[in-house]
N, C-alpha and C positions, 0 to 999 in steps of 0.2 A: 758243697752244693750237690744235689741229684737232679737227673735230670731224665726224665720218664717219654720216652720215645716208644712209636710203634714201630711193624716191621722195617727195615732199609732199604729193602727191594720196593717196596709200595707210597709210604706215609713220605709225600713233599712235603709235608708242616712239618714232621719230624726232622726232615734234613735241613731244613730251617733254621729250626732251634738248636740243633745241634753245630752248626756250624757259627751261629752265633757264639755258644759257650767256647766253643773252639776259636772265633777270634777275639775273645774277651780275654786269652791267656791265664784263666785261671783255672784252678782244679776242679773237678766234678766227678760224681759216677753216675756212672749208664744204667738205667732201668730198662732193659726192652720187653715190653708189651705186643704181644701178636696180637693184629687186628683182626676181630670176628673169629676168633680159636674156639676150642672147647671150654677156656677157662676166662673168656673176654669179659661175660659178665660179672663175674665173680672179680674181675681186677676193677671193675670198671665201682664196683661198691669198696673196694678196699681205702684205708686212708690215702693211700698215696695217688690217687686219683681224686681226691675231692679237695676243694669244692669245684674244681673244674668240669663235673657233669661228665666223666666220662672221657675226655679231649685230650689227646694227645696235640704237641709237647706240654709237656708240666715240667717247671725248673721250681724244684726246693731247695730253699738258701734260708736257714736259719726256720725263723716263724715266717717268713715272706715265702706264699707260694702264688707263681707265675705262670698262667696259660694263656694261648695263642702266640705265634711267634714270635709277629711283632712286639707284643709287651715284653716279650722276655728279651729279644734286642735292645729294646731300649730302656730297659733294667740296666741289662748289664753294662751299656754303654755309659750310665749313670755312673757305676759301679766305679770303671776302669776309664773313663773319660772318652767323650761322644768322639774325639779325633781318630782313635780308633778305629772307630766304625763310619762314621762319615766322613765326605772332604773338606779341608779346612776351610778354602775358600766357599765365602758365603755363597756367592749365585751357583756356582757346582753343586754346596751341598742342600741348596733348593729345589735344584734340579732330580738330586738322588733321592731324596724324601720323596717329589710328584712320583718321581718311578717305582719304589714300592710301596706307595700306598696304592697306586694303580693295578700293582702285580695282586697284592692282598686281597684286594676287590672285586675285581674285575676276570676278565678270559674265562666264563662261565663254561662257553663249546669247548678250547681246548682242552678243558681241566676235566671233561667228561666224555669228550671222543675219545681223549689222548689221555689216558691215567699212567702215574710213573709206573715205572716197571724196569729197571737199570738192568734186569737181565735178558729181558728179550728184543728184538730183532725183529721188524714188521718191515717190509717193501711194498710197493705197488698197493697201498691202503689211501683209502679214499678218505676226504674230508665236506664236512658241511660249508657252506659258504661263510657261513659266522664263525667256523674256527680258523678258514684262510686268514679270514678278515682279524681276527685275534693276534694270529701269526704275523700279518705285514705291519700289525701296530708295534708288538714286541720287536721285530726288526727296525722299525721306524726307530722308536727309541735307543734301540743299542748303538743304531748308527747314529745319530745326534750326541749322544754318552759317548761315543768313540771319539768323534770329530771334535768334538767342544774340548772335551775334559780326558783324553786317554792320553795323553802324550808321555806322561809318568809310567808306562807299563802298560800292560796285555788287557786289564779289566775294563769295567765299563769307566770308570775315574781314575784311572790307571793305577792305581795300587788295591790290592781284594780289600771289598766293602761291604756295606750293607746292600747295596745294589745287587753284589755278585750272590749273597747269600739269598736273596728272596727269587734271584733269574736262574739261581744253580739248578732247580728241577726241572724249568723251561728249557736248561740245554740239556737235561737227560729225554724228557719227552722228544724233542726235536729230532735226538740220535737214536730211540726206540723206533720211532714212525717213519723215519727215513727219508724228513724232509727237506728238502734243497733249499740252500742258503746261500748267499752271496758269502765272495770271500774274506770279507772284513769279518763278517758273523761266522765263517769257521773257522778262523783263528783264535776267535773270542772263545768261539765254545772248545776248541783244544784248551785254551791255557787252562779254564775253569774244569775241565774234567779232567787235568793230569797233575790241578794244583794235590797236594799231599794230603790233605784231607778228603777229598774228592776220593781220591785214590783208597784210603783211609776205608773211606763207605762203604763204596764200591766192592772192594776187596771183603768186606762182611755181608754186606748185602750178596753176595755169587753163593757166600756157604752156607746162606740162610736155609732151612727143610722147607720154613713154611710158604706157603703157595692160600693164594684169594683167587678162587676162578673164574670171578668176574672180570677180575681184571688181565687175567691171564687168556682169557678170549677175544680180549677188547681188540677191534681190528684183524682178527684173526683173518 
Protein backbone atom coordinates (compact mmCIF):
# COMPACT_ATOMS: atom_id res chain seq x y z
CA UNK A 1 0.00 0.00 0.00
CA UNK A 2 1.09 3.86 -0.32
CA UNK A 3 -0.12 6.24 1.46
CA UNK A 4 0.11 10.09 0.31
CA UNK A 5 0.20 12.54 3.18
CA UNK A 6 0.81 16.25 3.45
CA UNK A 7 2.99 18.17 5.78
CA UNK A 8 3.16 16.55 9.66
CA UNK A 9 3.59 19.69 11.35
CA UNK A 10 0.16 21.08 9.67
CA UNK A 11 -2.27 18.37 7.68
CA UNK A 12 -4.83 16.76 10.68
CA UNK A 13 -6.42 14.60 7.82
CA UNK A 14 -3.02 13.44 7.12
CA UNK A 15 -2.34 12.28 10.79
CA UNK A 16 -5.56 10.68 10.47
CA UNK A 17 -4.94 8.55 7.83
CA UNK A 18 -1.75 7.86 8.92
CA UNK A 19 -2.49 6.70 12.03
CA UNK A 20 -5.16 4.51 10.72
CA UNK A 21 -2.60 2.71 8.41
CA UNK A 22 -0.63 2.45 11.53
CA UNK A 23 -3.33 0.68 13.38
CA UNK A 24 -4.31 -1.56 10.64
CA UNK A 25 -0.83 -3.27 11.34
CA UNK A 26 0.05 -3.53 7.78
CA UNK A 27 2.71 -2.43 5.53
CA UNK A 28 2.70 0.80 3.64
CA UNK A 29 5.03 3.73 2.30
CA UNK A 30 4.78 7.28 2.90
CA UNK A 31 4.30 9.73 0.18
CA UNK A 32 4.88 13.21 1.78
CA UNK A 33 3.37 16.01 -0.24
CA UNK A 34 4.20 19.75 1.11
CA UNK A 35 1.01 21.63 1.15
CA UNK A 36 0.94 24.87 -0.98
CA UNK A 37 5.02 24.31 -1.94
CA UNK A 38 6.37 25.41 -5.19
CA UNK A 39 5.71 22.10 -6.60
CA UNK A 40 1.89 21.60 -5.03
CA UNK A 41 0.27 22.06 -8.10
CA UNK A 42 2.29 20.07 -10.10
CA UNK A 43 1.74 17.00 -7.53
CA UNK A 44 -1.65 17.74 -7.14
CA UNK A 45 -2.08 16.73 -11.23
CA UNK A 46 0.27 13.79 -10.84
CA UNK A 47 -1.26 10.26 -10.93
CA UNK A 48 -0.82 9.62 -7.34
CA UNK A 49 -3.18 12.22 -6.50
CA UNK A 50 -6.05 11.42 -8.63
CA UNK A 51 -8.88 10.97 -8.67
CA UNK A 52 -8.90 12.42 -5.32
CA UNK A 53 -8.96 16.19 -6.67
CA UNK A 54 -5.95 17.17 -5.11
CA UNK A 55 -6.81 15.85 -1.20
CA UNK A 56 -4.65 14.69 0.96
CA UNK A 57 -4.65 11.57 2.67
CA UNK A 58 -4.85 9.16 -0.53
CA UNK A 59 -4.04 5.37 0.55
CA UNK A 60 -3.17 3.24 -2.65
CA UNK A 61 -3.64 -0.41 -2.17
CA UNK A 62 -3.61 -2.25 -5.27
CA UNK A 63 -6.28 -0.70 -8.03
CA UNK A 64 -8.22 0.62 -4.82
CA UNK A 65 -7.53 4.23 -4.29
CA UNK A 66 -8.91 5.81 -0.95
CA UNK A 67 -9.38 9.55 0.16
CA UNK A 68 -10.74 11.28 3.05
CA UNK A 69 -9.76 9.71 6.29
CA UNK A 70 -12.53 8.37 7.32
CA UNK A 71 -12.90 5.97 4.14
CA UNK A 72 -9.51 5.02 4.43
CA UNK A 73 -10.25 3.87 8.31
CA UNK A 74 -12.82 1.93 7.39
CA UNK A 75 -11.11 0.34 4.34
CA UNK A 76 -8.83 -0.74 6.35
CA UNK A 77 -10.68 -1.76 9.20
CA UNK A 78 -12.47 -3.97 6.42
CA UNK A 79 -9.24 -4.99 5.51
CA UNK A 80 -7.87 -6.37 9.00
CA UNK A 81 -11.25 -6.64 10.96
CA UNK A 82 -13.49 -3.62 12.24
CA UNK A 83 -12.29 -4.86 16.21
CA UNK A 84 -9.42 -3.46 15.62
CA UNK A 85 -10.43 -0.28 15.19
CA UNK A 86 -13.71 -0.14 17.06
CA UNK A 87 -15.09 -1.44 20.52
CA UNK A 88 -16.51 -4.74 20.58
CA UNK A 89 -19.20 -4.14 22.60
CA UNK A 90 -22.13 -2.86 20.41
CA UNK A 91 -23.50 0.37 22.53
CA UNK A 92 -19.45 1.50 22.95
CA UNK A 93 -19.03 0.98 19.49
CA UNK A 94 -22.08 3.22 18.69
CA UNK A 95 -21.03 5.50 20.75
CA UNK A 96 -17.33 5.75 19.10
CA UNK A 97 -18.83 5.92 15.37
CA UNK A 98 -21.43 9.32 16.94
CA UNK A 99 -17.87 10.67 17.96
CA UNK A 100 -16.02 10.70 14.87
CA UNK A 101 -18.59 11.27 12.60
CA UNK A 102 -19.02 14.40 14.73
CA UNK A 103 -15.28 15.08 14.75
CA UNK A 104 -15.33 14.72 10.74
CA UNK A 105 -17.92 17.17 10.47
CA UNK A 106 -18.41 19.41 12.70
CA UNK A 107 -15.80 22.11 14.98
CA UNK A 108 -15.72 24.51 12.08
CA UNK A 109 -14.29 27.65 14.69
CA UNK A 110 -11.78 25.48 16.25
CA UNK A 111 -10.41 23.92 13.01
CA UNK A 112 -9.94 27.59 11.72
CA UNK A 113 -8.97 29.69 14.82
CA UNK A 114 -6.88 26.77 16.04
CA UNK A 115 -5.03 25.03 12.89
CA UNK A 116 -2.56 22.08 13.83
CA UNK A 117 0.89 23.07 14.09
CA UNK A 118 2.59 20.32 16.52
CA UNK A 119 5.54 22.74 16.74
CA UNK A 120 4.46 25.71 18.01
CA UNK A 121 3.58 27.06 21.33
CA UNK A 122 0.70 29.88 21.82
CA UNK A 123 -0.32 31.32 25.46
CA UNK A 124 -2.65 33.86 26.44
CA UNK A 125 -4.63 33.59 22.79
CA UNK A 126 -7.94 34.43 22.61
CA UNK A 127 -10.90 32.41 21.31
CA UNK A 128 -14.47 33.10 19.55
CA UNK A 129 -17.32 32.00 21.42
CA UNK A 130 -18.18 29.17 18.89
CA UNK A 131 -14.71 27.72 19.36
CA UNK A 132 -15.11 27.75 23.33
CA UNK A 133 -18.28 26.29 22.50
CA UNK A 134 -16.61 23.54 20.03
CA UNK A 135 -14.06 22.93 22.84
CA UNK A 136 -16.62 22.24 25.91
CA UNK A 137 -18.54 19.70 23.45
CA UNK A 138 -15.21 17.80 22.56
CA UNK A 139 -14.59 17.62 26.39
CA UNK A 140 -18.25 16.82 27.01
CA UNK A 141 -17.58 13.71 24.95
CA UNK A 142 -14.25 12.66 26.05
CA UNK A 143 -15.61 12.70 29.35
CA UNK A 144 -18.80 10.47 28.64
CA UNK A 145 -16.00 8.07 26.52
CA UNK A 146 -13.86 8.16 29.74
CA UNK A 147 -16.73 7.33 32.21
CA UNK A 148 -18.86 4.79 30.12
CA UNK A 149 -16.21 2.91 28.12
CA UNK A 150 -12.42 3.74 29.49
CA UNK A 151 -11.90 1.36 32.10
CA UNK A 152 -9.71 -0.91 29.67
CA UNK A 153 -6.89 1.94 29.51
CA UNK A 154 -5.93 5.52 28.98
CA UNK A 155 -8.13 6.27 25.65
CA UNK A 156 -11.30 7.38 24.92
CA UNK A 157 -12.64 3.34 24.95
CA UNK A 158 -9.85 2.30 26.86
CA UNK A 159 -7.73 0.58 24.35
CA UNK A 160 -6.32 3.32 21.11
CA UNK A 161 -9.12 3.48 18.50
CA UNK A 162 -10.81 4.94 15.87
CA UNK A 163 -11.87 7.45 18.40
CA UNK A 164 -8.36 8.26 19.49
CA UNK A 165 -7.26 8.58 15.80
CA UNK A 166 -9.87 11.23 14.49
CA UNK A 167 -9.41 13.35 18.53
CA UNK A 168 -5.38 12.86 17.93
CA UNK A 169 -5.22 16.49 16.35
CA UNK A 170 -7.73 17.89 18.84
CA UNK A 171 -5.23 17.11 21.48
CA UNK A 172 -2.23 18.58 19.44
CA UNK A 173 -4.37 21.91 18.80
CA UNK A 174 -5.44 21.92 22.58
CA UNK A 175 -1.61 21.80 23.58
CA UNK A 176 -0.55 24.35 20.62
CA UNK A 177 -3.21 26.99 22.05
CA UNK A 178 -2.61 26.40 25.55
CA UNK A 179 -5.93 25.55 26.48
CA UNK A 180 -6.97 24.50 30.04
CA UNK A 181 -8.47 21.22 30.71
CA UNK A 182 -9.71 19.48 33.43
CA UNK A 183 -7.80 16.47 34.60
CA UNK A 184 -9.36 13.57 33.31
CA UNK A 185 -8.70 15.30 29.70
CA UNK A 186 -5.05 15.77 30.45
CA UNK A 187 -4.27 12.55 31.26
CA UNK A 188 -6.17 11.54 28.10
CA UNK A 189 -4.24 13.86 26.05
CA UNK A 190 -0.81 12.75 27.76
CA UNK A 191 -1.40 8.95 26.96
CA UNK A 192 -2.38 10.06 23.05
CA UNK A 193 0.61 12.39 22.61
CA UNK A 194 3.29 9.90 24.21
CA UNK A 195 1.49 6.83 22.52
CA UNK A 196 4.58 5.76 19.94
CA UNK A 197 3.19 6.68 17.02
CA UNK A 198 2.37 9.99 18.21
CA UNK A 199 5.76 10.27 19.11
CA UNK A 200 6.66 8.72 15.83
CA UNK A 201 4.95 12.04 14.02
CA UNK A 202 5.92 14.37 16.03
CA UNK A 203 9.48 13.48 15.98
CA UNK A 204 9.21 14.14 11.95
CA UNK A 205 6.95 16.81 12.02
CA UNK A 206 10.00 19.02 14.46
CA UNK A 207 12.53 18.15 11.38
CA UNK A 208 10.29 19.17 8.76
CA UNK A 209 12.03 22.74 6.58
CA UNK A 210 8.81 23.45 5.52
CA UNK A 211 6.65 26.19 7.10
CA UNK A 212 2.66 27.51 5.73
CA UNK A 213 2.54 31.08 7.14
CA UNK A 214 -0.69 31.24 7.66
CA UNK A 215 -0.72 29.05 9.90
CA UNK A 216 2.32 29.82 11.43
CA UNK A 217 0.70 33.38 12.51
CA UNK A 218 -2.56 31.97 13.49
CA UNK A 219 -2.87 33.21 17.07
CA UNK A 220 0.28 34.81 17.01
Amino acid sequence: MKLVIGNKNYSSWSLRGWLAAKQSGLAFEEIVVPLFGEDWEKHQQQDNLQPSHGKVPVLWDGEAVVWDSIAILEYLADKVGRDRFWPKDAVARGTARAMVAEMHASYQALRSECPMNIRKRITGGSFSEECKQDIIRILTLWAEARSRYGGGGPFLFGAFGAADIFYAPVVSRLLTYGVAVPGFAESYMQAVWEHDWMQEWIAAAEDEEWTIQQYDTAQA
